[in-house]
N, C-alpha and C positions, 0 to 999 in steps of 0.2 A: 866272434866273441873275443875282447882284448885279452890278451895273457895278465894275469895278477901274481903279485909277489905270495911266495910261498904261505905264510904265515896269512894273505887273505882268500887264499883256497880250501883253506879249511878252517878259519876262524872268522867270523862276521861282529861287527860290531853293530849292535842295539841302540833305541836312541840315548838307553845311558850306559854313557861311556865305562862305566862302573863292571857292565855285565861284557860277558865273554860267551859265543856260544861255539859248538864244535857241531858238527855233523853226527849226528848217532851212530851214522850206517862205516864211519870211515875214520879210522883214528888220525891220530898228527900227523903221524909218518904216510896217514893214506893208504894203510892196512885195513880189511874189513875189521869191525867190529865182530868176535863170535859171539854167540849166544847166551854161550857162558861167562861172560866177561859182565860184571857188574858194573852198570851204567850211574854216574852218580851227577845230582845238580847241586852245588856249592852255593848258599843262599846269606850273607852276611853283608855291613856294610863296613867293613873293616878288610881293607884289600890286602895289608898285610898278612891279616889270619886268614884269609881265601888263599893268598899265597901260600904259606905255609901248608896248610892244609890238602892242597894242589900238589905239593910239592911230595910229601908224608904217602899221599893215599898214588901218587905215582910211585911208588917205590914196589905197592904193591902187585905180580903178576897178573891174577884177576879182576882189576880193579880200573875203569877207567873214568877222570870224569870228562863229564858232554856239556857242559857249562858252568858258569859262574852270575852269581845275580846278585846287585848290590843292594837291590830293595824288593819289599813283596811284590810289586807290580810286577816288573820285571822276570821275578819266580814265578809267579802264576803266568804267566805267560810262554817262557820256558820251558814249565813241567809239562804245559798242555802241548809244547810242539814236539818236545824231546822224548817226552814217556819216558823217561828215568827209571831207573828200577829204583833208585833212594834219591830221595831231597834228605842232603843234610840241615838243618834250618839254626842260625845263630837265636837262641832267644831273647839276647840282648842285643838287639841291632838299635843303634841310637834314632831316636825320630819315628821307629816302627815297634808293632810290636810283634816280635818273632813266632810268641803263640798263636798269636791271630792270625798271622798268616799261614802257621802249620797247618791252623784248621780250617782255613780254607784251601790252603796245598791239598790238604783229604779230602775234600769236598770234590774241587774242582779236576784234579786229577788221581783219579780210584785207584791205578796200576799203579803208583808213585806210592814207597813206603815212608812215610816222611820218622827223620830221626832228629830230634833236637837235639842241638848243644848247649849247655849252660857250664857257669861257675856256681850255679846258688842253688842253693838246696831244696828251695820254697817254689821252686816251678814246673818242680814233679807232676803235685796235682791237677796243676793246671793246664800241664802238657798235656796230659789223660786226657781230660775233657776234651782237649782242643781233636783229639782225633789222633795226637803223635803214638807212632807204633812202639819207640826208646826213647829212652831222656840219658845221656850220657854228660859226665863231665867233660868239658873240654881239654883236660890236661890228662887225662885216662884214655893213653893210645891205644891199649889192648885193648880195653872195652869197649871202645870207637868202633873196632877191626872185627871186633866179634859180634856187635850189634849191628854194620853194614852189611857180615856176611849173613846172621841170623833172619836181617830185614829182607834182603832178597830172597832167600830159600823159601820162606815165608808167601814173601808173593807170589813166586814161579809152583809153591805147593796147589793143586788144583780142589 
């Protein structure tokens, strides 16, 4: 097996370039993943707010994410190999629509808590419907922090 540079030992690239995946079982550094460590899928098509967002939710100790997805395709496909314990889902992703995909993230993978993000008011409801567990603003760090933790305990509740 040829040796590979760091960074493609534990990050693979998808056929869109867009998405980013890790390994579940093996963080960056190539530490295991514990159990308790919140496993998160980053689901937007705006890579600077994936960035960001990748950035914020590394800061936190329990917190790691195991991909990034630039469109729902992508996410659904993801969730189903990563088992996440949270998809966070953009609800405004341009060209897609983030609800739709929340609620087929619920659908498609059970163990996945999916949390959307928005800036607008009006997509509450429709996050409901769609299966999403939170609807958070995207500029409300705490209640991002406090809705990833509450989405996981939630799931790991038996």
């Amino acid at each position: 097996m040829p040796l590979r540079r760091r960074s493609e030992a534990y990050f693979g690239r998808s056929r869109d370039s867009e998405s980013r995946v890790c390994c579940p079982y093996w963080g960056v550094e190539g530490k295991a993943v514990a159990d308790d460590i919140i496993t998160i899928l980053l689901v937007g098509n705006q890579p600077d707010i994936r960035r960001g967002l990748r950035m914020r939710l590394g800061l936190e100790p329990d917190i790691r994410v195991v991909g990034e997805a630039g469109d729902s395709a992508a996410a659904l496909a993801m969730a189903e190999d990563l088992a996440p314990k949270v998809v966070l889902v953009d609800a405004e992703m341009a060209g897609h629509d983030g609800i739709g995909a929340a609620a087929e993230l619920a659908r498609r993978a059970p163990c996945s808590r999916v949390v959307v993000l928005t800036l607008r008011d009006d997509a509450a409801a429709r996050a409901a419907c769609a299966g999403a567990c939170a609807l958070v603003a995207k500029h409300e760090i705490e209640k991002l922090m406090a809705a990833v933790r509450g989405e996981a305990a939630a799931g790991a509740a038996p």
